[in-house]
C-alpha positions as CSV (number, residue, x, y, z in Angstrom):
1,X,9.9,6.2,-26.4
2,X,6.7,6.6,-24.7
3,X,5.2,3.9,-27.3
4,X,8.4,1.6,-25.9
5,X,7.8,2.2,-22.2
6,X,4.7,1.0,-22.2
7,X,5.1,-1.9,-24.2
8,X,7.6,-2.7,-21.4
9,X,5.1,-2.4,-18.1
10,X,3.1,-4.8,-20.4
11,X,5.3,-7.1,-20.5
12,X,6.3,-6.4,-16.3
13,X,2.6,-7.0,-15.6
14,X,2.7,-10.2,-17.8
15,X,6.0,-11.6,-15.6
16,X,3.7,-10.8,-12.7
17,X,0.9,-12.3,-13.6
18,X,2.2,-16.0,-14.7
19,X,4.1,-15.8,-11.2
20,X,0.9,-15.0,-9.7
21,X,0.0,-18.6,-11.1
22,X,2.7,-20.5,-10.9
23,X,3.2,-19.6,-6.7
24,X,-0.1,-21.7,-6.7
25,X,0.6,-24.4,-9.0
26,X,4.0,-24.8,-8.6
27,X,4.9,-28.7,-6.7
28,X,7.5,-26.7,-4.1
29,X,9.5,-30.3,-4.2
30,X,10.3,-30.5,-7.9
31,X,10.9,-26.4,-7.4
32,X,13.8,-27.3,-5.1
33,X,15.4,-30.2,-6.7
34,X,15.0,-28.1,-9.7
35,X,16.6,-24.9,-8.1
36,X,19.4,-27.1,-6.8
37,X,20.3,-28.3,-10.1
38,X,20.4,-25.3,-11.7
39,X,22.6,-24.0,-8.4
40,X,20.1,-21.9,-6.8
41,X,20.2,-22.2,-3.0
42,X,17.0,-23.3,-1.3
43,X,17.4,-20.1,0.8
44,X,17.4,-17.9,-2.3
45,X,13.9,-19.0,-3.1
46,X,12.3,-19.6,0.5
47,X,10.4,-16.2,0.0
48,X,8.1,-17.8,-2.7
49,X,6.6,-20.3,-0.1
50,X,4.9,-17.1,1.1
51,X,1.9,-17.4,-1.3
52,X,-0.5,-14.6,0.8
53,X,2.4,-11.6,0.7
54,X,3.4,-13.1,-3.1
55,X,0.0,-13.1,-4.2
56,X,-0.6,-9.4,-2.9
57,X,2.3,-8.5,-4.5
58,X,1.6,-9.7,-7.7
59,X,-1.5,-8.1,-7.8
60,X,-0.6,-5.0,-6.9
61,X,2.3,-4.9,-9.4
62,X,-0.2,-5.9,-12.2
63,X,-2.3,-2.9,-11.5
64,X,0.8,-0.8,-11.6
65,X,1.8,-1.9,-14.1
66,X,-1.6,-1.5,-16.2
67,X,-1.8,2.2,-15.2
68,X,1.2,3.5,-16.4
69,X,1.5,1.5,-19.8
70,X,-2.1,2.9,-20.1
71,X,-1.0,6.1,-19.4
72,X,2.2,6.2,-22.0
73,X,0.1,4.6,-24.7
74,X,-2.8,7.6,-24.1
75,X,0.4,9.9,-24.3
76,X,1.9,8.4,-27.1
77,X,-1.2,8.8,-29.4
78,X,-2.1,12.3,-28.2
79,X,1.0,13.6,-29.0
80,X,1.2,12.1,-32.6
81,X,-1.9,11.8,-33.5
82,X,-4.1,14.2,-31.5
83,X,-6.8,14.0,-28.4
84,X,-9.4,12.1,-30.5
85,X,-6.9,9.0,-31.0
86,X,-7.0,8.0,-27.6
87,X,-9.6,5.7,-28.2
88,X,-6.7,4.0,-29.9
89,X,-4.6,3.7,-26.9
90,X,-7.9,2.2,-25.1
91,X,-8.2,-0.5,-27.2
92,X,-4.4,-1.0,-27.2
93,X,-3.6,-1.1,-24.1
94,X,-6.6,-3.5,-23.3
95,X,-6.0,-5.8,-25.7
96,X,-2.3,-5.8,-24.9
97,X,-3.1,-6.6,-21.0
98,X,-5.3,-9.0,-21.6
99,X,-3.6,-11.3,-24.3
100,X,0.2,-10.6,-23.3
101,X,0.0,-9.4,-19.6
102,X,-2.6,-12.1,-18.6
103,X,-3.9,-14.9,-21.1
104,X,-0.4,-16.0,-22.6
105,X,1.5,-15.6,-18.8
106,X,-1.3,-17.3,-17.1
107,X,-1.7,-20.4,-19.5
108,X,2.6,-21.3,-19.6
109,X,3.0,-20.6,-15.6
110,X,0.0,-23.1,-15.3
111,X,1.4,-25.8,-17.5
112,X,5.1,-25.2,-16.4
113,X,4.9,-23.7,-12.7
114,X,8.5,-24.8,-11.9
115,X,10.2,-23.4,-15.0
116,X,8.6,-20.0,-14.8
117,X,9.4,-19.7,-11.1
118,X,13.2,-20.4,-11.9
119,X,13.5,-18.4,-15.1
120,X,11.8,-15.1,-14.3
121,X,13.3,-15.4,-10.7
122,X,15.8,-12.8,-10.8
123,X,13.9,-10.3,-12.1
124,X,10.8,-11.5,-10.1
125,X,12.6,-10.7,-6.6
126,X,13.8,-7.2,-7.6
127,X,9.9,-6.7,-8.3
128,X,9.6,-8.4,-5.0
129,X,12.1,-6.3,-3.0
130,X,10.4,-3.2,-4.7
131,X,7.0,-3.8,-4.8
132,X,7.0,-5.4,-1.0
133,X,7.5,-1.4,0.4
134,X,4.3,-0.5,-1.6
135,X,2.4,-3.4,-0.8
136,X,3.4,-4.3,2.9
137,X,0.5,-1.8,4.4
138,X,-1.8,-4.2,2.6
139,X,-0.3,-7.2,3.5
140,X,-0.8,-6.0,7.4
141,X,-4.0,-4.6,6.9
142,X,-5.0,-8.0,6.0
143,X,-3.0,-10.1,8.4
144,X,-4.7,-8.2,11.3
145,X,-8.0,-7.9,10.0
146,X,-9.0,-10.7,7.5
147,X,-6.4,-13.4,7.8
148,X,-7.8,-14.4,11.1
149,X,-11.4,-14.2,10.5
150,X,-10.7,-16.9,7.7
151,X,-8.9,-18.8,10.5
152,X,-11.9,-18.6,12.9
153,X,-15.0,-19.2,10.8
154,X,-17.0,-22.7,11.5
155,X,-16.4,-25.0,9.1
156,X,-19.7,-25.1,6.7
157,X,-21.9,-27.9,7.4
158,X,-22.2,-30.5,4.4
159,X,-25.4,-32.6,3.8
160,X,-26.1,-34.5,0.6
161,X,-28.7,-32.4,0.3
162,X,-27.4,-29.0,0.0
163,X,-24.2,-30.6,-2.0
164,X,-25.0,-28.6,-5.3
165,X,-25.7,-25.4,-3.6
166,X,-22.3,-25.6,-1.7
167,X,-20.7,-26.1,-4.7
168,X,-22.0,-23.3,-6.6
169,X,-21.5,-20.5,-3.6
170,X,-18.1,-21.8,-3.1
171,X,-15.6,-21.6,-6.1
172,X,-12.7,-23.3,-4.2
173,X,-14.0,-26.1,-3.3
174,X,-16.1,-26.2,-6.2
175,X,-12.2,-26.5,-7.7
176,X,-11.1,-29.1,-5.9
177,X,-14.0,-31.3,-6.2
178,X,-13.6,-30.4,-10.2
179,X,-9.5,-31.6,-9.5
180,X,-10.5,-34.9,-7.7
181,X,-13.1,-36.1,-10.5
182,X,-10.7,-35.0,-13.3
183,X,-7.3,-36.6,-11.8
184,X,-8.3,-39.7,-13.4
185,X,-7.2,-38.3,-16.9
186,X,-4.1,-37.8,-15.2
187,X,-1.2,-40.2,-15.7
188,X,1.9,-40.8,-13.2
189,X,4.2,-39.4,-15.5
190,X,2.7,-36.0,-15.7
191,X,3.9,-35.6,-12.4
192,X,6.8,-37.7,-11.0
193,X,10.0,-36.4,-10.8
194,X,12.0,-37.5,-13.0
195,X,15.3,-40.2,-12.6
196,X,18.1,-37.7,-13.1
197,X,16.1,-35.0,-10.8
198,X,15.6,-37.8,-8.1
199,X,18.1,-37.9,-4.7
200,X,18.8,-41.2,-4.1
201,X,21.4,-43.5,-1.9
202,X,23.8,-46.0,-2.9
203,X,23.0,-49.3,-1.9
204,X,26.8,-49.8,-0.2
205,X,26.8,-46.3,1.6
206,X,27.3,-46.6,5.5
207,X,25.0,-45.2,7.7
208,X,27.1,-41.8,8.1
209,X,27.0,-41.1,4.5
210,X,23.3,-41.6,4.7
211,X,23.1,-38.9,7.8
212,X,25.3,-36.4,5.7
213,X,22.8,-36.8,2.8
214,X,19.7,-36.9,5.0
215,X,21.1,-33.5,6.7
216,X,21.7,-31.9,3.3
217,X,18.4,-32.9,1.7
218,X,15.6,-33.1,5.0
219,X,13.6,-35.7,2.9
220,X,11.8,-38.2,5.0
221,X,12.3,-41.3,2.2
222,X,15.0,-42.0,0.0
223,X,15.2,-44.6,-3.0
224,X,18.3,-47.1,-2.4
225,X,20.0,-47.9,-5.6
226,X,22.3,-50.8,-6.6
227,X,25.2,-50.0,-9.4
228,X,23.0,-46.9,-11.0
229,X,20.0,-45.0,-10.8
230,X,18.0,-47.2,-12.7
231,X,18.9,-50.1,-10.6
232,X,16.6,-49.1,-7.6
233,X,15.7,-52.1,-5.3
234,X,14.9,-51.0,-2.0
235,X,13.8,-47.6,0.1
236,X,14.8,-46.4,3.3
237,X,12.8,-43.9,5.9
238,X,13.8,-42.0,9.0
239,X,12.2,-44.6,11.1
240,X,14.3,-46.8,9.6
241,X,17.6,-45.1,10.8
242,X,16.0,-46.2,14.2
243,X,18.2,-49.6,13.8
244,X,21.4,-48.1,13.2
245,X,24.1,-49.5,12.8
246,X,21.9,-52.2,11.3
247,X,19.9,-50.4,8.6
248,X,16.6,-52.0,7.8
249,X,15.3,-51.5,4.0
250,X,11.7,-52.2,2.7
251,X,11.3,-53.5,-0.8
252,X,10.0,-50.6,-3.0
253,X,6.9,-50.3,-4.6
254,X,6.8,-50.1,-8.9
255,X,3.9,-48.7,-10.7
256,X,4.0,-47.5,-14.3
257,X,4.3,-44.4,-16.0
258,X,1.2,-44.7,-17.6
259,X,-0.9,-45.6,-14.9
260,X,-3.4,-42.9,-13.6
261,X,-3.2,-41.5,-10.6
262,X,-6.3,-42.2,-8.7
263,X,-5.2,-46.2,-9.0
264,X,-1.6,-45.9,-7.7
265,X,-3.2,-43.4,-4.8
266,X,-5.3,-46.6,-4.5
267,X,-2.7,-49.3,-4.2
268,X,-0.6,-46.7,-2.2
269,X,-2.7,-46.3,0.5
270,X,-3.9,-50.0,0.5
271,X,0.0,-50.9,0.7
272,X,1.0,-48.5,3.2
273,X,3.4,-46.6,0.9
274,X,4.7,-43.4,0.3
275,X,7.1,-43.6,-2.5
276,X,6.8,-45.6,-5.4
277,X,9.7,-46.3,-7.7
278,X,7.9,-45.4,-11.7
279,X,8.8,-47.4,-14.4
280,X,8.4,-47.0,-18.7
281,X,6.9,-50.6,-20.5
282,X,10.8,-51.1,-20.7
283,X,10.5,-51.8,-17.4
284,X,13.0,-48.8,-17.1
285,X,13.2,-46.9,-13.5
286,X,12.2,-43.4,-15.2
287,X,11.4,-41.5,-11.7
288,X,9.7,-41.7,-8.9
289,X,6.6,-40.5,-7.4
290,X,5.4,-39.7,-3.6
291,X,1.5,-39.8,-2.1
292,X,2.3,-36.0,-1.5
293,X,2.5,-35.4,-4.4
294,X,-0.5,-37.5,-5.9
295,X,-2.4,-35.7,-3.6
296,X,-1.6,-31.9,-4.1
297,X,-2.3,-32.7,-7.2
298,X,-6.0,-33.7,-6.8
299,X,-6.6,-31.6,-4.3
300,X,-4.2,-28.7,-4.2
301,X,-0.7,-28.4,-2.1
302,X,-0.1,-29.6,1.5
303,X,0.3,-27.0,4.1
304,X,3.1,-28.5,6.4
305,X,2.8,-27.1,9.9
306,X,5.2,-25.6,11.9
Protein backbone atom coordinates (compact mmCIF):
# COMPACT_ATOMS: atom_id res chain seq x y z
CA UNK A 1 0.00 0.00 0.00
CA UNK A 2 2.68 2.26 1.08
CA UNK A 3 4.78 1.04 -2.21
CA UNK A 4 1.26 2.19 -4.21
CA UNK A 5 0.89 5.60 -2.59
CA UNK A 6 3.85 6.74 -3.45
CA UNK A 7 3.96 5.58 -6.88
CA UNK A 8 0.74 7.77 -7.04
CA UNK A 9 2.29 11.32 -5.66
CA UNK A 10 4.77 10.44 -8.51
CA UNK A 11 2.61 10.46 -10.86
CA UNK A 12 0.53 13.78 -9.10
CA UNK A 13 3.93 15.63 -9.20
CA UNK A 14 4.33 14.50 -12.91
CA UNK A 15 0.61 16.04 -13.83
CA UNK A 16 2.02 19.12 -12.07
CA UNK A 17 4.87 19.50 -13.64
CA UNK A 18 3.91 19.14 -17.51
CA UNK A 19 1.13 21.80 -16.49
CA UNK A 20 3.76 23.80 -15.14
CA UNK A 21 5.03 23.78 -18.90
CA UNK A 22 2.31 23.80 -20.85
CA UNK A 23 0.75 27.25 -18.86
CA UNK A 24 3.81 28.69 -20.65
CA UNK A 25 3.78 27.25 -23.91
CA UNK A 26 0.38 26.75 -24.42
CA UNK A 27 -1.09 29.38 -27.71
CA UNK A 28 -4.23 30.58 -25.24
CA UNK A 29 -6.19 30.92 -28.84
CA UNK A 30 -5.95 27.30 -30.11
CA UNK A 31 -6.61 26.48 -26.05
CA UNK A 32 -10.05 28.06 -26.49
CA UNK A 33 -11.17 27.02 -29.80
CA UNK A 34 -9.91 23.72 -28.64
CA UNK A 35 -11.86 23.91 -25.19
CA UNK A 36 -14.94 24.95 -27.10
CA UNK A 37 -14.86 21.99 -29.29
CA UNK A 38 -14.53 19.62 -26.84
CA UNK A 39 -17.50 21.72 -24.82
CA UNK A 40 -15.52 23.26 -22.26
CA UNK A 41 -16.73 26.86 -21.39
CA UNK A 42 -14.13 29.58 -21.79
CA UNK A 43 -15.02 30.51 -18.21
CA UNK A 44 -14.16 26.99 -16.96
CA UNK A 45 -10.55 27.52 -17.94
CA UNK A 46 -10.07 31.41 -17.48
CA UNK A 47 -8.01 30.51 -14.17
CA UNK A 48 -5.08 29.09 -16.30
CA UNK A 49 -4.39 32.64 -17.92
CA UNK A 50 -3.10 33.27 -14.43
CA UNK A 51 0.44 31.95 -15.13
CA UNK A 52 2.25 33.67 -11.69
CA UNK A 53 -0.50 31.93 -9.05
CA UNK A 54 -0.38 28.63 -11.66
CA UNK A 55 3.18 28.53 -11.72
CA UNK A 56 3.44 28.87 -7.76
CA UNK A 57 1.08 26.33 -7.52
CA UNK A 58 2.63 23.90 -9.51
CA UNK A 59 5.66 24.26 -7.78
CA UNK A 60 4.61 23.91 -4.70
CA UNK A 61 2.51 20.80 -5.44
CA UNK A 62 5.63 19.20 -6.98
CA UNK A 63 7.49 19.57 -3.78
CA UNK A 64 4.62 18.07 -1.98
CA UNK A 65 4.34 15.75 -3.83
CA UNK A 66 8.18 14.62 -3.80
CA UNK A 67 8.14 14.53 0.03
CA UNK A 68 5.61 12.23 0.75
CA UNK A 69 6.24 9.69 -2.12
CA UNK A 70 9.77 9.91 -0.68
CA UNK A 71 8.56 9.33 2.57
CA UNK A 72 6.22 6.15 1.68
CA UNK A 73 9.02 4.64 -0.45
CA UNK A 74 11.65 5.07 2.77
CA UNK A 75 8.70 3.41 4.70
CA UNK A 76 7.98 0.87 2.47
CA UNK A 77 11.55 -0.59 2.35
CA UNK A 78 12.11 -0.16 6.12
CA UNK A 79 9.40 -2.13 6.98
CA UNK A 80 10.17 -5.08 4.50
CA UNK A 81 13.45 -4.93 4.17
CA UNK A 82 15.05 -3.18 7.14
CA UNK A 83 16.70 0.44 8.01
CA UNK A 84 19.81 -0.32 5.81
CA UNK A 85 17.50 -0.53 2.53
CA UNK A 86 16.67 2.94 2.45
CA UNK A 87 19.23 3.73 0.34
CA UNK A 88 16.96 1.85 -2.04
CA UNK A 89 14.08 4.17 -1.60
CA UNK A 90 16.74 7.12 -2.27
CA UNK A 91 17.55 6.03 -5.41
CA UNK A 92 13.91 5.12 -6.25
CA UNK A 93 12.26 7.78 -5.47
CA UNK A 94 14.87 10.01 -7.33
CA UNK A 95 14.94 8.27 -10.30
CA UNK A 96 11.24 8.06 -10.28
CA UNK A 97 10.84 12.04 -9.93
CA UNK A 98 13.16 12.83 -12.21
CA UNK A 99 12.17 10.56 -15.33
CA UNK A 100 8.24 10.22 -14.62
CA UNK A 101 7.46 13.30 -12.44
CA UNK A 102 9.69 15.73 -14.57
CA UNK A 103 11.61 14.59 -17.90
CA UNK A 104 8.62 12.61 -19.59
CA UNK A 105 5.75 15.49 -18.26
CA UNK A 106 7.98 18.23 -19.18
CA UNK A 107 8.93 16.98 -22.82
CA UNK A 108 4.79 16.01 -24.00
CA UNK A 109 3.36 19.41 -22.22
CA UNK A 110 6.13 21.23 -24.34
CA UNK A 111 5.34 19.59 -27.67
CA UNK A 112 1.49 19.44 -27.00
CA UNK A 113 0.66 22.42 -24.58
CA UNK A 114 -3.07 22.55 -25.61
CA UNK A 115 -3.78 18.79 -25.28
CA UNK A 116 -2.30 18.46 -21.80
CA UNK A 117 -4.06 21.54 -20.54
CA UNK A 118 -7.44 20.03 -21.68
CA UNK A 119 -6.87 16.40 -20.77
CA UNK A 120 -5.40 16.69 -17.21
CA UNK A 121 -7.79 19.66 -16.65
CA UNK A 122 -10.17 18.12 -14.32
CA UNK A 123 -7.97 16.79 -12.18
CA UNK A 124 -5.51 19.79 -12.52
CA UNK A 125 -8.27 22.26 -10.95
CA UNK A 126 -9.12 20.06 -7.89
CA UNK A 127 -5.17 20.32 -7.36
CA UNK A 128 -5.74 23.94 -8.09
CA UNK A 129 -8.68 24.47 -5.62
CA UNK A 130 -6.57 22.46 -3.07
CA UNK A 131 -3.26 23.50 -3.38
CA UNK A 132 -4.38 27.43 -3.94
CA UNK A 133 -5.11 27.44 0.23
CA UNK A 134 -1.53 26.25 0.78
CA UNK A 135 0.02 28.23 -1.60
CA UNK A 136 -1.92 31.70 -1.53
CA UNK A 137 0.42 33.14 1.48
CA UNK A 138 3.11 32.77 -1.22
CA UNK A 139 1.39 34.05 -3.87
CA UNK A 140 0.81 37.44 -1.62
CA UNK A 141 4.08 37.48 -0.21
CA UNK A 142 5.20 37.79 -3.67
CA UNK A 143 2.62 40.14 -5.10
CA UNK A 144 3.50 42.73 -2.44
CA UNK A 145 7.01 42.27 -2.27
CA UNK A 146 8.63 41.05 -5.54
CA UNK A 147 5.99 41.43 -8.23
CA UNK A 148 6.45 45.10 -8.17
CA UNK A 149 10.00 45.43 -7.89
CA UNK A 150 10.10 43.44 -11.33
CA UNK A 151 7.59 46.10 -12.53
CA UNK A 152 9.80 49.05 -11.45
CA UNK A 153 13.35 48.11 -12.36
CA UNK A 154 15.00 50.26 -15.40
CA UNK A 155 15.14 48.60 -18.28
CA UNK A 156 18.94 47.32 -18.85
CA UNK A 157 20.82 49.40 -21.21
CA UNK A 158 21.89 47.38 -24.57
CA UNK A 159 25.14 48.33 -26.53
CA UNK A 160 26.66 46.12 -29.18
CA UNK A 161 29.27 45.90 -27.07
CA UNK A 162 28.16 44.34 -23.91
CA UNK A 163 25.61 42.12 -26.19
CA UNK A 164 27.26 38.68 -25.23
CA UNK A 165 27.54 39.51 -21.59
CA UNK A 166 23.71 40.45 -21.53
CA UNK A 167 23.03 37.44 -22.95
CA UNK A 168 24.83 35.18 -20.72
CA UNK A 169 23.57 36.98 -17.21
CA UNK A 170 20.15 36.96 -18.50
CA UNK A 171 18.58 33.46 -19.38
CA UNK A 172 15.22 34.92 -20.63
CA UNK A 173 16.22 36.89 -23.01
CA UNK A 174 19.07 34.79 -23.78
CA UNK A 175 15.73 32.41 -24.72
CA UNK A 176 14.06 34.51 -26.75
CA UNK A 177 16.94 35.63 -28.78
CA UNK A 178 17.69 31.66 -29.05
CA UNK A 179 13.56 31.50 -30.29
CA UNK A 180 13.92 34.40 -32.82
CA UNK A 181 17.19 32.89 -34.61
CA UNK A 182 15.71 29.34 -34.48
CA UNK A 183 11.95 30.21 -35.83
CA UNK A 184 13.37 29.90 -39.23
CA UNK A 185 13.23 26.01 -38.95
CA UNK A 186 9.82 26.57 -38.18
CA UNK A 187 7.15 25.99 -40.78
CA UNK A 188 3.44 27.68 -40.89
CA UNK A 189 1.94 24.56 -40.33
CA UNK A 190 3.43 23.75 -37.02
CA UNK A 191 1.41 26.40 -35.76
CA UNK A 192 -1.82 27.43 -37.61
CA UNK A 193 -4.93 26.45 -36.58
CA UNK A 194 -6.28 24.17 -38.32
CA UNK A 195 -9.57 24.46 -41.06
CA UNK A 196 -12.06 22.55 -38.94
CA UNK A 197 -10.80 24.42 -35.61
CA UNK A 198 -11.09 27.76 -37.50
CA UNK A 199 -14.44 30.27 -36.82
CA UNK A 200 -15.26 31.62 -39.92
CA UNK A 201 -18.43 33.58 -41.64
CA UNK A 202 -20.51 32.75 -44.44
CA UNK A 203 -20.08 34.84 -47.28
CA UNK A 204 -24.18 35.47 -47.54
CA UNK A 205 -24.58 36.13 -43.74
CA UNK A 206 -26.19 39.65 -42.98
CA UNK A 207 -24.57 41.91 -40.86
CA UNK A 208 -26.62 40.73 -37.59
CA UNK A 209 -25.60 37.33 -37.94
CA UNK A 210 -22.07 38.59 -38.17
CA UNK A 211 -22.65 40.78 -34.65
CA UNK A 212 -24.13 37.51 -33.02
CA UNK A 213 -20.96 35.68 -33.99
CA UNK A 214 -18.64 38.52 -33.32
CA UNK A 215 -20.39 38.75 -29.69
CA UNK A 216 -20.03 35.02 -29.13
CA UNK A 217 -16.38 34.66 -30.25
CA UNK A 218 -14.60 38.56 -29.40
CA UNK A 219 -12.17 37.90 -32.32
CA UNK A 220 -11.02 41.02 -34.02
CA UNK A 221 -10.77 39.23 -37.74
CA UNK A 222 -12.82 36.60 -39.21
CA UNK A 223 -12.17 34.57 -42.57
CA UNK A 224 -15.35 34.96 -44.98
CA UNK A 225 -16.11 31.86 -46.83
CA UNK A 226 -18.08 31.13 -50.01
CA UNK A 227 -20.09 27.56 -50.15
CA UNK A 228 -17.53 25.75 -47.57
CA UNK A 229 -14.63 26.23 -45.48
CA UNK A 230 -12.20 25.65 -47.91
CA UNK A 231 -13.68 28.11 -50.18
CA UNK A 232 -12.26 31.22 -48.31
CA UNK A 233 -12.11 34.47 -50.42
CA UNK A 234 -12.27 37.33 -48.39
CA UNK A 235 -11.76 38.60 -44.47
CA UNK A 236 -13.60 40.96 -42.59
CA UNK A 237 -12.30 43.22 -39.32
CA UNK A 238 -14.11 45.26 -36.62
CA UNK A 239 -13.21 48.30 -38.50
CA UNK A 240 -14.86 47.00 -41.16
CA UNK A 241 -18.27 46.80 -39.40
CA UNK A 242 -17.72 50.62 -39.44
CA UNK A 243 -19.81 50.60 -42.94
CA UNK A 244 -22.66 48.79 -41.87
CA UNK A 245 -25.14 48.06 -43.48
CA UNK A 246 -22.69 48.10 -46.32
CA UNK A 247 -19.95 45.64 -45.26
CA UNK A 248 -16.60 46.26 -46.72
CA UNK A 249 -14.27 42.96 -47.30
CA UNK A 250 -10.49 42.92 -48.07
CA UNK A 251 -9.10 40.16 -50.22
CA UNK A 252 -7.23 37.70 -48.02
CA UNK A 253 -3.78 36.94 -47.95
CA UNK A 254 -2.51 32.92 -48.90
CA UNK A 255 0.71 31.66 -47.85
CA UNK A 256 1.69 27.99 -47.77
CA UNK A 257 1.89 25.50 -45.28
CA UNK A 258 5.32 24.94 -45.82
CA UNK A 259 6.57 28.19 -45.74
CA UNK A 260 8.66 29.36 -42.65
CA UNK A 261 7.65 31.58 -40.46
CA UNK A 262 10.08 34.47 -40.45
CA UNK A 263 9.11 34.95 -44.43
CA UNK A 264 5.22 35.07 -43.98
CA UNK A 265 5.98 37.52 -40.68
CA UNK A 266 7.89 39.30 -43.57
CA UNK A 267 5.34 39.57 -46.19
CA UNK A 268 2.72 40.16 -43.30
CA UNK A 269 4.04 43.11 -42.08
CA UNK A 270 5.12 44.44 -45.48
CA UNK A 271 1.33 43.82 -46.56
CA UNK A 272 -0.26 45.20 -43.60
CA UNK A 273 -1.95 41.92 -42.66
CA UNK A 274 -2.96 40.07 -39.81
CA UNK A 275 -4.56 36.93 -40.96
CA UNK A 276 -3.46 34.89 -43.67
CA UNK A 277 -5.57 32.18 -45.12
CA UNK A 278 -2.77 28.72 -45.33
CA UNK A 279 -2.90 26.60 -48.01
CA UNK A 280 -1.33 22.66 -48.75
CA UNK A 281 0.52 22.39 -52.64
CA UNK A 282 -3.08 21.29 -53.43
CA UNK A 283 -3.78 24.66 -53.15
CA UNK A 284 -6.18 23.40 -50.40
CA UNK A 285 -7.34 26.07 -47.58
CA UNK A 286 -5.86 23.82 -44.58
CA UNK A 287 -6.08 26.73 -41.81
CA UNK A 288 -5.24 29.82 -41.05
CA UNK A 289 -2.64 31.64 -39.26
CA UNK A 290 -2.51 35.28 -37.40
CA UNK A 291 0.78 37.66 -36.83
CA UNK A 292 -0.08 36.97 -33.06
CA UNK A 293 0.59 34.02 -33.27
CA UNK A 294 3.76 34.13 -35.57
CA UNK A 295 5.02 36.25 -33.07
CA UNK A 296 4.45 34.45 -29.61
CA UNK A 297 6.01 31.98 -31.18
CA UNK A 298 9.35 33.64 -31.79
CA UNK A 299 9.32 35.48 -29.01
CA UNK A 300 7.04 34.14 -26.33
CA UNK A 301 3.02 35.02 -25.72
CA UNK A 302 1.47 38.49 -25.94
CA UNK A 303 0.43 40.08 -22.75
CA UNK A 304 -3.00 41.92 -23.75
CA UNK A 305 -3.64 44.79 -21.41
CA UNK A 306 -6.48 45.51 -19.55
Amino acid sequence: MEFLLATIFILFQGILSGTETAVIRANWLRLKLKAKEKGISEKKIKFLENKEKNLIITLVGTNIFIIFAADFYSSFFINNLGKGFVFLAIILSTSLSFFIGELFPKMLAGTYPENWLLISFPLYRFFYSLLGIISQPVYFLLKITFFPFIKKRKPFPLFRRNLLTYLESYKKTKFIAQQVLEAKNIKIKDIMIPLELTVALPYNANPYEILEVLKKYRFSRYPVYQGNKNNIIKVITLKDLLFLPELKYRPPLYVNENQGITEVFSEMRKKGEHLAVVVNRKNRVVGIVTLEDIIEEMVGEIRREG
